[in-house]
N, C-alpha and C positions, 0 to 999 in steps of 0.2 A: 504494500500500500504506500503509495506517496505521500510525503512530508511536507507540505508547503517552506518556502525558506522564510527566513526571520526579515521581519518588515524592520522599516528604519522610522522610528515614532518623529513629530514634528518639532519635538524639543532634540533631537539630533539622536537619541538611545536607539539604539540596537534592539528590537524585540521580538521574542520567541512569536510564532505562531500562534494565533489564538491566546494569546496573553495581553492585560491589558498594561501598560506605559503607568508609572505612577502617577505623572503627569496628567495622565486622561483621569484616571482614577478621582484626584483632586480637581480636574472640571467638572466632571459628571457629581460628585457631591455639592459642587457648588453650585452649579446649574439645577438641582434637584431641590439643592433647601431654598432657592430666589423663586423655585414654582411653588413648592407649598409656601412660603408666607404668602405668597399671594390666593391661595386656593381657602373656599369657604371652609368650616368644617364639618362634621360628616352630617351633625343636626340641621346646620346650616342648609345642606343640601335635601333634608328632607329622611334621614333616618333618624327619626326620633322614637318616640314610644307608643306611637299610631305601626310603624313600620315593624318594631318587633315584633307586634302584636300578630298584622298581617303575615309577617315572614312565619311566625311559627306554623299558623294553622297552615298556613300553604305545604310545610314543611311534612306535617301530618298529614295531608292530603297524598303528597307529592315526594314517598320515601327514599326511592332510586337515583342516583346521579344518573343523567340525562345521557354522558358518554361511556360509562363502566358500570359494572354490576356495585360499586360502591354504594354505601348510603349516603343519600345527599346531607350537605350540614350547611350550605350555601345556597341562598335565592338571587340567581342571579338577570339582569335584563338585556335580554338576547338583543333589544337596539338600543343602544348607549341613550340616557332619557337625555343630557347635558342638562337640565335644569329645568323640561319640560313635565310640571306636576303630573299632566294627566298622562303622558305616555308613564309616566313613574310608577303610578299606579294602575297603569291597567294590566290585569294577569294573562293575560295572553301575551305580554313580554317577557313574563318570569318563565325561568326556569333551571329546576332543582340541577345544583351539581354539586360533588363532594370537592373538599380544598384542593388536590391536587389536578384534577380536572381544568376549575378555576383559574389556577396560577399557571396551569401550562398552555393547554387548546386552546382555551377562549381569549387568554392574554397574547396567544400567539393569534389567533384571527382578528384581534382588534386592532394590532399592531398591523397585521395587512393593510386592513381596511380605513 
């Protein structure tokens, strides 16, 4: 199997393949904390204690992650709502997945899309 060669990072270092520059490392944390203090938070957005409520019973309803035989433990909205109340709440956007599902599939399709 082939090895990619070692890239040459924009701060001049030498870096392995698939590794990240400490350099990147330290933009990308700084780039990350300048978008959350600007980002609402989660209540702010709309998961309050109206939201718990709904997520459970849907949860009960709706026991399987949607991709794997897992059990779902996450409600998630198959179209991004961005701050839109009524797409947020209508359940024919949710749908159950377990965490590992979550953090990988759908983070990896949203990031497509």
């Amino acid at each position: 199997m082939p090895i990619r060669p070692p890239r040459i990072c924009s701060c001049g270092k030498v870096v392995a393949s698939g590794q990240c520059c400490a350099c990147q490392v330290v933009r990308d944390r700084e780039r990350k904390a300048r978008f959350d203090r600007t980002r609402p938070s989660a209540r702010q957005r709309g998961y309050d204690t109206e939201w718990q409520k709904a997520r459970a019973e849907f949860l009960l309803q709706h026991t399987g992650c949607r991709y794997c035989p897992e059990p779902a433990t996450l409600v998630d909205h198959i179209k991004p709502h961005r701050g839109d109340m009524r797409l947020f709440w209508r359940r024919s956007n949710w749908q159950p997945l377990c965490t590992r599902c979550h953090s990988s599939i759908k983070q990896a399709r949203d990031l497509r899309f």
